[in-house]
N, C-alpha and C positions, 0 to 999 in steps of 0.2 A: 504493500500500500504506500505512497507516493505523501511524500511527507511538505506541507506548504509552514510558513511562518504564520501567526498569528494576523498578521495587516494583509498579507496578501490572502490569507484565508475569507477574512471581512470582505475584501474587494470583490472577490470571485463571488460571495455568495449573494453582495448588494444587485452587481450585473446580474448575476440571476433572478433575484429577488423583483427584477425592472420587469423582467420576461414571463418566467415561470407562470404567474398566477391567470395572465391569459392564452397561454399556448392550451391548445387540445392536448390532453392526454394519451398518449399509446404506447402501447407494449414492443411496438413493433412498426415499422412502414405501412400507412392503413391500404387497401385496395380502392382502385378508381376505377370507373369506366363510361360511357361517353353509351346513351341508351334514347329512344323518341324514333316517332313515330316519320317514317321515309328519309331517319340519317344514315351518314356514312362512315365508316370508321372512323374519320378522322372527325367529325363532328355529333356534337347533340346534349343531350340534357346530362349535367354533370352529376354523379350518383357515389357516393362514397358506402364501403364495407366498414362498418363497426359492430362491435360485438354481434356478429354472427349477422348481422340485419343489413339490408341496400337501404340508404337513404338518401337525402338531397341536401344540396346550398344552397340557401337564400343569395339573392343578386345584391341585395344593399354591401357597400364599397367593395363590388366583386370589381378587378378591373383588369387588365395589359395583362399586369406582373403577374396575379392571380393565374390567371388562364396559361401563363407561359409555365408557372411552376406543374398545372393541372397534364400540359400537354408533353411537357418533358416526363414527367413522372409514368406517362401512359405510352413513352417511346418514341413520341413524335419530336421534332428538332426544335419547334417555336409553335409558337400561337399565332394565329392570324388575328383574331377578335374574341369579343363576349358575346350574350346574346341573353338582353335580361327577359324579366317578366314571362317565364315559362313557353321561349318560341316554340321548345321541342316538345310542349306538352307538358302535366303537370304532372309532379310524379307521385307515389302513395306512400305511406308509414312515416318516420320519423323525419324534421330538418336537421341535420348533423350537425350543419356549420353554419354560425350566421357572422355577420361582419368580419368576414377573411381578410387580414393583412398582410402581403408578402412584400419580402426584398424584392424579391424577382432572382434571387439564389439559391434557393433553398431547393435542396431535392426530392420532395415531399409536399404534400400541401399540409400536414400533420406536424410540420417544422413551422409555420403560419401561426402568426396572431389571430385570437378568434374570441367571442364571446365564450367559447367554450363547448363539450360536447353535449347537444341537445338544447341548447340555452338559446333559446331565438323568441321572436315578436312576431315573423313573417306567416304566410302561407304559403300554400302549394304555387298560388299564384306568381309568387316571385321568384320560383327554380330558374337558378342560373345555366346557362346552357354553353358550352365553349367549338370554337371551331378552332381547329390544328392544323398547321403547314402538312400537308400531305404526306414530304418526305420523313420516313423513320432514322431514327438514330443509327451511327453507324455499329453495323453487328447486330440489328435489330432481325430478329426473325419477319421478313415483309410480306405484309398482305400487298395483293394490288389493290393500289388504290387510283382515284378518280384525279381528274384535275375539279377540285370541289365548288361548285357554287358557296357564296356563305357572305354573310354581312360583313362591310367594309367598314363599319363605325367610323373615323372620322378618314379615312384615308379616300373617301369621296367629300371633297369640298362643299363644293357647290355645282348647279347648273345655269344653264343660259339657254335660250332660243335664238340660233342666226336666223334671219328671216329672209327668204329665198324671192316669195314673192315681190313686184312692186309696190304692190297695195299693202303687205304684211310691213315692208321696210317703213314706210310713212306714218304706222297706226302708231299711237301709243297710247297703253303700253304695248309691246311687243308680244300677242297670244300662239301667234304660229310660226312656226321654223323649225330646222334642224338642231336637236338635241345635242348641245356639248356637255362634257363631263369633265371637273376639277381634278385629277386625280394623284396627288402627290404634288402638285404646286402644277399641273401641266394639263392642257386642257384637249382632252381626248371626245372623237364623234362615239358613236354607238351602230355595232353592226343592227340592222332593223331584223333579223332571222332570229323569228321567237317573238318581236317586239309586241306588246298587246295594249288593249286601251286599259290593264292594269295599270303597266307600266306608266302610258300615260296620263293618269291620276295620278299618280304619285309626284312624275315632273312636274303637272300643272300645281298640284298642292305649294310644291317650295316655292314657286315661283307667284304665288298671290292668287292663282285661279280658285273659285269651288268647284268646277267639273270640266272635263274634256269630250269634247267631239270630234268626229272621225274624218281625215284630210280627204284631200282631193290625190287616191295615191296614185294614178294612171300618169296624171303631171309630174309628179317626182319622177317616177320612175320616167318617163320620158329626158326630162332635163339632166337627170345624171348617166344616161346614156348618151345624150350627147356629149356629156363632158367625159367621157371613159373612152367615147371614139377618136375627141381628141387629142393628139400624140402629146402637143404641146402642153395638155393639162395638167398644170402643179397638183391637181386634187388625185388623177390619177398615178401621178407616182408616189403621191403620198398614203395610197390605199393599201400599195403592196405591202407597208411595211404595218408589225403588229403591233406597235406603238402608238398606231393611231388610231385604233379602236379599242374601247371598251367592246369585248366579245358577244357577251349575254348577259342580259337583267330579266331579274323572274320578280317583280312584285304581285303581292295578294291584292293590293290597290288602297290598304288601311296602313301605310306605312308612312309615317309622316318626315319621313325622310328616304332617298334613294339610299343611303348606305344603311337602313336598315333591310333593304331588300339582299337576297340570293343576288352577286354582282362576278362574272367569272370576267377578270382581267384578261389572263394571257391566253392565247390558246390552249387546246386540250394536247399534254403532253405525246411526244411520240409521233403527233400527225405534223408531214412535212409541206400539207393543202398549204395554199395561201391564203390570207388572213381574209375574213367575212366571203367566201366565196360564194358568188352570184348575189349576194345581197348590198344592199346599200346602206345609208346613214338613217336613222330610225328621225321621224319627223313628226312634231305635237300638233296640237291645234288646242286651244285651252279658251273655257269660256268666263270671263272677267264678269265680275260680280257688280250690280249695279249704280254702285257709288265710282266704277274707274272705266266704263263706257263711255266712249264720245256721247254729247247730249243728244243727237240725234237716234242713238240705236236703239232699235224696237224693245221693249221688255222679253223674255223668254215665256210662255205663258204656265212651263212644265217648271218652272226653277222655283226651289223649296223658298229661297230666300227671296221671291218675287211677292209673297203671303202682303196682303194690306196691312195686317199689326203683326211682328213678331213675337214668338214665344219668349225669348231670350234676348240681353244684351246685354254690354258692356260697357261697367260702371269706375270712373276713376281713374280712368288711363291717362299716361301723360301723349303716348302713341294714337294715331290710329290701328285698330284693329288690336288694343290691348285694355285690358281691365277686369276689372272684378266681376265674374260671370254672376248674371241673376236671372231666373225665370220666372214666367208668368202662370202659378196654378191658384184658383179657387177665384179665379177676378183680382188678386194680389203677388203683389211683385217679392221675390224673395231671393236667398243666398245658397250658393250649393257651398257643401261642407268637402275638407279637401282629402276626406278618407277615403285612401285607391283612386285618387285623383290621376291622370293620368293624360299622356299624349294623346291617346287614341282621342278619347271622346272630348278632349277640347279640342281634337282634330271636327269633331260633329259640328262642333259651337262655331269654328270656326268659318265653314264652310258654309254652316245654316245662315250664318251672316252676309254671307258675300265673299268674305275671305278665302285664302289659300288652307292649306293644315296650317295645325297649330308649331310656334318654333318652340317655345318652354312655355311648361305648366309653373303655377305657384302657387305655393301654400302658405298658411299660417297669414293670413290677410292684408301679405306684402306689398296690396295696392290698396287697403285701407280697410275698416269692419263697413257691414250692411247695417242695415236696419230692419226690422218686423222677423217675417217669419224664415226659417233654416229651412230648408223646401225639400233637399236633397243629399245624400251622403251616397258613398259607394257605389255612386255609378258606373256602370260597367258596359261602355260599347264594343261592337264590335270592329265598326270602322266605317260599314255603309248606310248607317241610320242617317235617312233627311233631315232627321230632328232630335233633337236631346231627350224629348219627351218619348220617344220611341225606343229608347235607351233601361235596360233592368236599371234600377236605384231603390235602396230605404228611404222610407221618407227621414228626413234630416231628424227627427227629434228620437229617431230611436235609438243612436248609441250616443248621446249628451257630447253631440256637437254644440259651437258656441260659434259666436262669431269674430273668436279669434283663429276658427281654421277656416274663415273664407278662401275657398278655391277661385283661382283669378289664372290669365291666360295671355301668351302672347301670339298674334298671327302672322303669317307670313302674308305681309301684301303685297300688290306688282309696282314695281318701278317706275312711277311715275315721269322721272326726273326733277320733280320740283325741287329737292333738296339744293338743286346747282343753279334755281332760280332766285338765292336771295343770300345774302351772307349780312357779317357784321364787321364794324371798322371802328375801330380808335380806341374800342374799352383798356379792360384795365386786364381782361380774360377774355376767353375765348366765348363766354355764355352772355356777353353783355357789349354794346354800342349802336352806332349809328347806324338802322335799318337801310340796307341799298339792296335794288331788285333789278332784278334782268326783264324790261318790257318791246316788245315792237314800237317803235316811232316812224312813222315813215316807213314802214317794209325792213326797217334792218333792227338787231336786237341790240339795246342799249343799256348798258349801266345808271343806275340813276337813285336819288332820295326818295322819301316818302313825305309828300307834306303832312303836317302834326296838326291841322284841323280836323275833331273829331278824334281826333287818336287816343282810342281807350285800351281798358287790360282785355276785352275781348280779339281786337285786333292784333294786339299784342302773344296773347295766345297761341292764335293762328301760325303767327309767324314764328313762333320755336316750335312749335309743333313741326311744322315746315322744316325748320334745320334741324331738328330730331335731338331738342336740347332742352327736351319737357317743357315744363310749367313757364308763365311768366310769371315774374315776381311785380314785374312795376314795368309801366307803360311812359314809356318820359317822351315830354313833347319839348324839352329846351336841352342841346344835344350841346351847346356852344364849348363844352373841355371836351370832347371829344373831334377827332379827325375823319375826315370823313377819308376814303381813298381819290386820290387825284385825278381828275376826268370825270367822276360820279356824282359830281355835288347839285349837277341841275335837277330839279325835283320832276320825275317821270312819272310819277302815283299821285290822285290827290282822289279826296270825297269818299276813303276808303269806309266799308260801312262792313263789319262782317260780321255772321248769325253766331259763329261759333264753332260750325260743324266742318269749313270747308276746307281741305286739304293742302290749300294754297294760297296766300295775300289775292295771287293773280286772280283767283277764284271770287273772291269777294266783289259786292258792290261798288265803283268809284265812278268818279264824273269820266265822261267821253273825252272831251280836252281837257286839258289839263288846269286848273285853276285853285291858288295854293295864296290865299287872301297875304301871307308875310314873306312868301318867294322860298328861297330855298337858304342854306347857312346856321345859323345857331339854331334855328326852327324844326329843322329835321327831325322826322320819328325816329326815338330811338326805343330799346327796350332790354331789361333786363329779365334772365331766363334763370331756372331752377328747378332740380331734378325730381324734387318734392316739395307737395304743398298743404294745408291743411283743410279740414273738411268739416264747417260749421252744420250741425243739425240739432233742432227743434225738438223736444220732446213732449210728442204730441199729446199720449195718455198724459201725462203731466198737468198740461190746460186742460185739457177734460174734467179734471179730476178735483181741480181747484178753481176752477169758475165761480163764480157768483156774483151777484147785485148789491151795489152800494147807496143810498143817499146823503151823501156827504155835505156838512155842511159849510157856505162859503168861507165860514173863518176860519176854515180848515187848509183852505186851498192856496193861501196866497204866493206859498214858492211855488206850489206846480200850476198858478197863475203867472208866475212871472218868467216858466219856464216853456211855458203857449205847451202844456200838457192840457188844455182844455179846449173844449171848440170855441169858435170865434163868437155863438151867443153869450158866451158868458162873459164879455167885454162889456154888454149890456145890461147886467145887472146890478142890482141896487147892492155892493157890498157892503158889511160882511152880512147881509142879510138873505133868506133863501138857500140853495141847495142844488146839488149837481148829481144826476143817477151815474153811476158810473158802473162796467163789465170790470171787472177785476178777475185776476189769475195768476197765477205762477208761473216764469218761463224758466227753463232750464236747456242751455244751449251747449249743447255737446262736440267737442272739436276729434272727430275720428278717422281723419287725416295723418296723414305723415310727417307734419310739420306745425310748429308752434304755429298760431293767428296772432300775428301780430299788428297794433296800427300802424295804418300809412304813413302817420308824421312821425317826427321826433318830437322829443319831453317841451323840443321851446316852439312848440306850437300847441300843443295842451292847455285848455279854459279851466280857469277854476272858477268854481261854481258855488257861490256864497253859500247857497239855501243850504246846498248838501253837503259842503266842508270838502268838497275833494276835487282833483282834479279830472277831466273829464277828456277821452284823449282821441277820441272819432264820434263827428259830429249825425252821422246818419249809418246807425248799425240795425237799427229793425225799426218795420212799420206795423203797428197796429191801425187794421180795419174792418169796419161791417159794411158787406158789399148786399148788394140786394143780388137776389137768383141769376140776375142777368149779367152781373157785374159791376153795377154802378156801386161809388161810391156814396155812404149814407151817414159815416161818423169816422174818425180815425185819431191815433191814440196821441199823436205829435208828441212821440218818446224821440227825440232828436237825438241829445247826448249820450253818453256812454260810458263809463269808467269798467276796463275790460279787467277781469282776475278770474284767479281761478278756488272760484269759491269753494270746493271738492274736488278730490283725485282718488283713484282706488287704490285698495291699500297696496302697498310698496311704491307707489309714484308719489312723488313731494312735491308741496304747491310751489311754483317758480315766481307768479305776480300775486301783486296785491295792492291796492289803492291806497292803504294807507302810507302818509309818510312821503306823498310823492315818488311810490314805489314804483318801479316796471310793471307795465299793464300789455296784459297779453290775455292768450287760453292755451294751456299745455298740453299736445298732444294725452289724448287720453281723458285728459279732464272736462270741469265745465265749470262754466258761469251761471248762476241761477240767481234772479231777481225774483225776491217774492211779494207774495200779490199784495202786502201791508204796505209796501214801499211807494213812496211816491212818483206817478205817472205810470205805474205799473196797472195802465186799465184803458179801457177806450171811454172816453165820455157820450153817454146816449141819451143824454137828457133831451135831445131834439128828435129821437126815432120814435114811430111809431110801432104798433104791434104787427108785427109779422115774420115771415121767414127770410131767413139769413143766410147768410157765409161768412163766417170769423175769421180774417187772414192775419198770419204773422210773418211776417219776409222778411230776412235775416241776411246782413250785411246788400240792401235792396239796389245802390247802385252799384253791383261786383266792383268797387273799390279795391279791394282789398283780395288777394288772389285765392283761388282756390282749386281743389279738385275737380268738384263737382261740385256745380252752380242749381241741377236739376231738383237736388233735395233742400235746396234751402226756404222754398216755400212749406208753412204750414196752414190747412184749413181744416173748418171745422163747419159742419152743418148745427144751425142756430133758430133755436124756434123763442120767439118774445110774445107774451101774450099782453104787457101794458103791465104785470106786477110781476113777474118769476119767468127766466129765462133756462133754458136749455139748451147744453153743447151735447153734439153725439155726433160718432164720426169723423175724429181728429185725427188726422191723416197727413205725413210728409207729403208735398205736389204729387210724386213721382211713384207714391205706393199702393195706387191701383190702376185698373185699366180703365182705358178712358168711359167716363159715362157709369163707373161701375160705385155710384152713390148707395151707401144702405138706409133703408128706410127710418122712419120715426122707432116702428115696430121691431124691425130686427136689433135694434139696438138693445144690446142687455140689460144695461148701466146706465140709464137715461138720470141725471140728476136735476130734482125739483131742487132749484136755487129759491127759496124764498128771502123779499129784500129783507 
């Protein structure tokens, strides 16, 4: 027995002591083998021998190294790839090994870092699957084997469509042309022998389409015959060689990637044919979704995503075509839960939308929480559902999802080019300056300013959305420290007016000529951009809940008289004599965005405000009103001022503002502000309404001043029955949290509260 000193003993046994407690245990070198339904030796669902039993690996951090260790261990020389989420089928009895961590040395996969044997969270559903370089080790006993189809994980880049046609070259975006392939930094066609309209689903998915239709191939095939008869064709000498095809792709057509398809690069070993023979370059045709159609093109009338009101969208994006997935069931808008969230079926969401597949899923409500009802958990597509709702799912409330696992998604949409129609000049970074856009003048394409008439944070928006530089944070119309680029400074934009939604500055409303009231120079739009932002909402049960009728009297009122919290008849009254009815409630404003809400000014523009001893630091953050059925207005609250904090946070989050003291005023992600209904101007005066039915609105941060995520839910209303002594709210509701038209009655309301004054 081999004798150590006392220190080096300690040493040896601390490195062990680093290791030991999560390596698997064995007696011995465990047995592998590679097992699923139409694989080949060298590939399939990875299966380990322990105590006497076959069992399987979880995919969670199975990666490269893992599968090189898997594939050497089983003879073969390297690994080609992984292959998660059970491709080869799922397998039975025990998970051996969950969270596998190799060197990528080890001779063994029993040499590996692991939870341990049998210690897993997963299901069958996540069996890891590997495929193996074909070739056996040397002195390996050899099967023959295949030249294998098998997924390329990242070793296919990306794709493109060359567009052959005339009309295809002009369109944009680009939906039809010849398939190119990235493949190792070097961009290869694809033999079309085998090529199928799976196939091309899958290229139109990465590339922003929802579906594909079928070319004109008697054309192709004509024009690459003419070009194969020509001697002097660079395309045909470039055909000979097998470097310039990708061989054969087998997708299922649910793959939201080509390299997650079967991808055979090189030829099949041994055969000395020449490369793609008798076939040609495989060619798309891909149908663009209708938010990225030239205006003039017809609707499709079979496209899922053609529907008058969709089932589903997307909430919170800083992107187009990304955001917090929510559906539409029961007449109410809701959150899907991010349990078995997955590519496939935000591949559904995506495509249901107009979009390509989906490029990443996200979990854990990494584009912000919802509100109302969790709708859905565990959804499980297969790939060719029209619709999400077509899709097996629990409903959301049966495994105690919350809405901090909001499931959210990103899509792949088509290349517009807009991105290289606008940049910024002079900031201080790259996310912030002097707004210049690429317009026609005159038939040629020109550099130029934006006049800053009208220029708000919606337009502002636009435009990082545009450069792909999220949120805006501030819309600035006096640009004068900033440089504009030299050449670009005449103002080519002006009367710019946008909704919000449109993909492009260019897209938006503006005047015909150009007409910019202060010229171009210090005036220029400029803006600043941020990659998150925060997200005020209302709590609506809240007001419901705390309503009621006041008759207050006037010598009560004189600061929230001189604060114009009261209608203009009360200017006419005999003070302090008489009395004001006033709607009273409690609001509680919830900030469940990504980013603090902070005001627009800084501390030396902040009023202080005698009646209420504080300072007040945004002059128009919420409207109270009672709007009659049709939407006029009939009374309204003239809460003008503001002092922002954060009255409440959940435990382990710490309050950041506070009003006293001249303190930072703000809302902390997570937290909220809540005015309650004793406080003053916390009510709408209705002393002049008559009896009848209503609509209570509360609109929060009303002229988007101040940025946000999502502008859609900052409306709150509420259906309002007055009868001349005792009023009733039911039915308080964010804008956005049902379908249109979908009012509940007097009667279906549970919780109807008689407010008597």
């Amino acid at each position: 027995m081999m004798w150590f000193p006392p220190a080096v003993l300690s040493l040896i046994l601390l490195l062990l002591g680093q290791v030991a407690p999560s390596r698997p245990q064995s007696l011995g070198t465990i047995k592998l083998r590679l097992v699923g339904p139409g694989s080949r030796p060298e590939e399939g669902r990875l299966e380990v021998l322990y105590q006497g039993q076959w069992g399987t690996v979880c995919d969670d951090n199975f990666a490269l190294q893992e599968a090189t260790v898997a594939c050497r261990q089983l003879g073969f020389e390297n690994a080609l790839t992984w292959a998660h989420s059970a491709k080869y089928g799922q397998g039975e009895g025990p998970i051996w090994l969950d969270n596998v961590r190799c060197v990528g040395t080890e001779s063994s996969l029993d040499q590996c870092t692991s939870n341990g044997w049998g210690v897993s969270d997963c299901s069958h559903t996540e069996d890891i699957g590997v495929v193996c370089q074909p070739q056996r080790q040397h002195g390996y006993l050899s099967e023959k084997v295949s030249n294998a189809l098998g997924p390329q994980v990242q070793r296919l880049e990306e794709v493109r469509l060359k567009p052959i046609l005339a009309s295809a070259k002009r369109q944009i975006p680009v939906t039809e042309g010849v398939v190119e392939v990235k493949y190792e930094g070097h961009w290869r066609q694809v033999c079309d022998q085998g090529w199928t309209m799976n196939n091309s689903r899958v290229v139109c998915g990465m590339l922003g389409f929802p579906s594909q239709q079928p070319v004109n191939s008697p054309y192709y095939r004509k024009a690459w015959n003419l070009k194969m008869m020509d001697p002097k064709s660079r395309l045909k000498s470039l055909t000979k060689k097998n470097s310039f095809w990708i061989h054969r792709v087998t997708c299922l057509g649910t793959e939201p990637h080509m390299a997650s398809c079967q991808v055979q690069v090189s030829p099949a070993r041994g055969k000395l044919q020449p490369a793609c023979p008798g076939g040609m370059h495989a060619v798309v045709n891909c149908v663009a979704g209708p938010r990225f159609r030239p205006p003039k093109a017809k609707p499709r009338s079979k496209d899922a995503w053609a529907e008058q009101e969709p089932k589903v969208r997307l909430r919170s994006g800083a992107q187009v075509g990304e955001g917090r997935v929510e559906v539409l069931m029961h007449r109410q808008w809701g959150t899907v839960c991010d349990h078995k969230w997955n590519l496939i079926s935000a591949s559904v969401v995506c495509r249901q939308l107009g979009f390509g597949s989906a490029r990443k899923v996200l979990f854990g409500a990494q584009l912000g929480q919802g509100l109302g009802p969790i709708h859905l958990s565990e959804v499980r597509c297969q790939g060719y559902e029209r619709n999400l709702s077509d899709c097996p799912a629990l409903e959301g409330s049966q495994n105690g999802c919350q809405h901090r696992n909001d499931a959210a998604v990103r899509c792949n949409i088509p290349n517009m080019g807009f991105q290289n129609q606008v940049r910024l000049a002079g900031g201080r970074n790259a996310e912030e300056g002097v707004v210049e856009v690429q317009v026609e003048v005159n038939g040629i394409q020109r550099w130029g300013a934006v006049c800053s008439d009208h220029w708000g944070l919606t337009e502002a928006m636009v435009t990082c959305r545009q450069l792909g530089l999220g949120f805006a944070s501030h819309a600035i119309k006096d640009t004068w420290y900033w440089q504009g680029t030299p050449g670009a400074g005449d103002v080519v934009l002006s009367g710019v007016r946008c909704s919000g939604t449109e993909l492009a500055l260019q897209q938006c409303q503006r005047h015909g000529p150009v007409h910019c009231s202060h010229g171009a120079g210090r005036f220029s739009a400029g803006v600043s951009c941020t990659n998150s932002a925060p997200d005020l909402v209302m709590n609506a049960q809240l007001v419901q809940e705390t309503a009621y009728l006041e008759d207050r009297p006037l010598s009560q009122l004189y600061c929230a008289h001189e604060e114009n919290c009261l209608s203009k008849s009360a200017d006419l009254m005999d003070w302090p004599y008489g009395h004001r009815r006033l709607l009273r409630f409690s609001s509680q404003i919830y900030n469940l965005g990504r980013a603090d809400f902070r005001p627009k000014t800084g501390r030396h523009s902040w009023i202080w405000h005698q009646c209420h001893m504080h300072y007040h630091s945004i002059e128009v953050f919420t409207h109270y009103d009672l709007l009659t059925l049709n939407g006029s207005k009939v009374a309204e609250g003239h809460k003008a001022s503001f002092c922002l904090e954060d009255t409440s946070c959940p435990t382990g989050l710490q309050r950041r503002y506070a009003c006293a003291n001249f303190g930072e005023q703000g809302v902390t992600v997570g937290c909220w502000d809540t005015y309650r209904h004793d406080i003053d101007c916390q009510w709408v005066d209705i002393t002049d309404v008559g009896p009848g039915d209503y609509i209570f609105q509360v609109v929060v941060n009303p002229k988007n001043e101040v940025a946000e995520s999502d502008f859609s839910n900052n409306m709150m209303q509420c259906r309002c029955k007055y009868d001349g002594h005792r009023i009733w709210l039911h039915n308080c509701h964010t804008g956005d949290s049902y379908q249109a038209n979908a009012e509940l009655s007097l009667e279906q309301e549970q919780r109807l509260r008689n407010n008597l004054i």
